[in-house]
N, C-alpha and C positions, 0 to 999 in steps of 0.2 A: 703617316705611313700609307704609302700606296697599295690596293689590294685589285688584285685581278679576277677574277672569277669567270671559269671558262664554264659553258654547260654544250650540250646538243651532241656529243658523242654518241656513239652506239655501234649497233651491229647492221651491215650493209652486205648486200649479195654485189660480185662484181656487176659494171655495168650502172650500176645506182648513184644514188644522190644522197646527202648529207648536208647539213648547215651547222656548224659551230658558232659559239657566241661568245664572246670575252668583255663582259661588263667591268668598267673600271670604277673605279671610287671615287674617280675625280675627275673636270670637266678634260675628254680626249685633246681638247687644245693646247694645255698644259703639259703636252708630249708632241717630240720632237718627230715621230714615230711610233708606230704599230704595226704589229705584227704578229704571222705564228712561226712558227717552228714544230720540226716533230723529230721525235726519236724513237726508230724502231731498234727491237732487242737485239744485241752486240753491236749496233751502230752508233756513229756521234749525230747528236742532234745538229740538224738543219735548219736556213730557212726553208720556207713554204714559201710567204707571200708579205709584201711589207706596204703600208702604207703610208705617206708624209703629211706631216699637215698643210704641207701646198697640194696632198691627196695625189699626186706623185706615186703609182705602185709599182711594185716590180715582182716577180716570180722565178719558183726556181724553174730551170726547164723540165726537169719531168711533169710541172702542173701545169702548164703552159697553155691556157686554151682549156682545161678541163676547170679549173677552180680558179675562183674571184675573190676579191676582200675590197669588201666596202664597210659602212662606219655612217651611226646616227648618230648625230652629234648633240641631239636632243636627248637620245636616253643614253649616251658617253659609253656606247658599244661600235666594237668592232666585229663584223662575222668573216666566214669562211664559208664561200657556199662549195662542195667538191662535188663534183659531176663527171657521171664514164668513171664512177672507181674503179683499182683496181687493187686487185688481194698485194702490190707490192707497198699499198697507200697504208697498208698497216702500220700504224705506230701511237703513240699517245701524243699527242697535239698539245703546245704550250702556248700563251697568249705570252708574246713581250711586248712590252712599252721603253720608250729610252725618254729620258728628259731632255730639255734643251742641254746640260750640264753635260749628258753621257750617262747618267745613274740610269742603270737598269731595273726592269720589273718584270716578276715574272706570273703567271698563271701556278696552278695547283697540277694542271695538265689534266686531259679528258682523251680517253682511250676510242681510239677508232677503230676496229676490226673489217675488213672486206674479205668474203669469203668467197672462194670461187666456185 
């Protein structure tokens, strides 16, 4: 069983910076993909930022130029650096993984707050 484990969440004044972390349990190469997603309250979860293992990334437009995803493939994490937050960046942050197959994995999810 695949486990995700997100950490680096917290509280940020707008304008700020943040790095999330999604360590997997198993070598990231064994994923087709990574990525985060977030969902803010009464919204549908999004993506953020996705990475391939030909490291291929894409973003959504609102983070475009403000937040990065890169990936140690030595210690089988994925991060999220977000920069210029802003209080609309609020949401809880989920780390996915897909397999080559399609099976998806998801994180526990870590809460990001920016406060203006």
């Amino acid at each position: 069983q695949v486990q995700l484990v997100e950490s680096g969440g917290g509280l940020v004044q707008a304008g700020g910076s943040l790095r999330v972390s999604c360590s997997a349990s198993r070598s990231i190469f064994s994923f087709n993909a990574m990525g985060w997603y977030r969902q803010a309250p009464g919204k549908q979860r999004e993506l953020v930022a996705r990475i391939t293992s030909s490291e291929s990334t894409n973003y959504a437009d609102s983070v475009k130029g403000r937040f990065y995803i890169s990936r140690d493939i030595v210690k089988n994490t994925v991060f999220l650096q977000m920069n210029s937050l802003k209080p609309e960046d609020t949401a809880v942050y989920y780390c996915h993984a897909e397999s080559f197959r399609g099976d998806p994995y998801w994180g526990q999810g870590t809460q990001v707050t920016v406060s203006s």
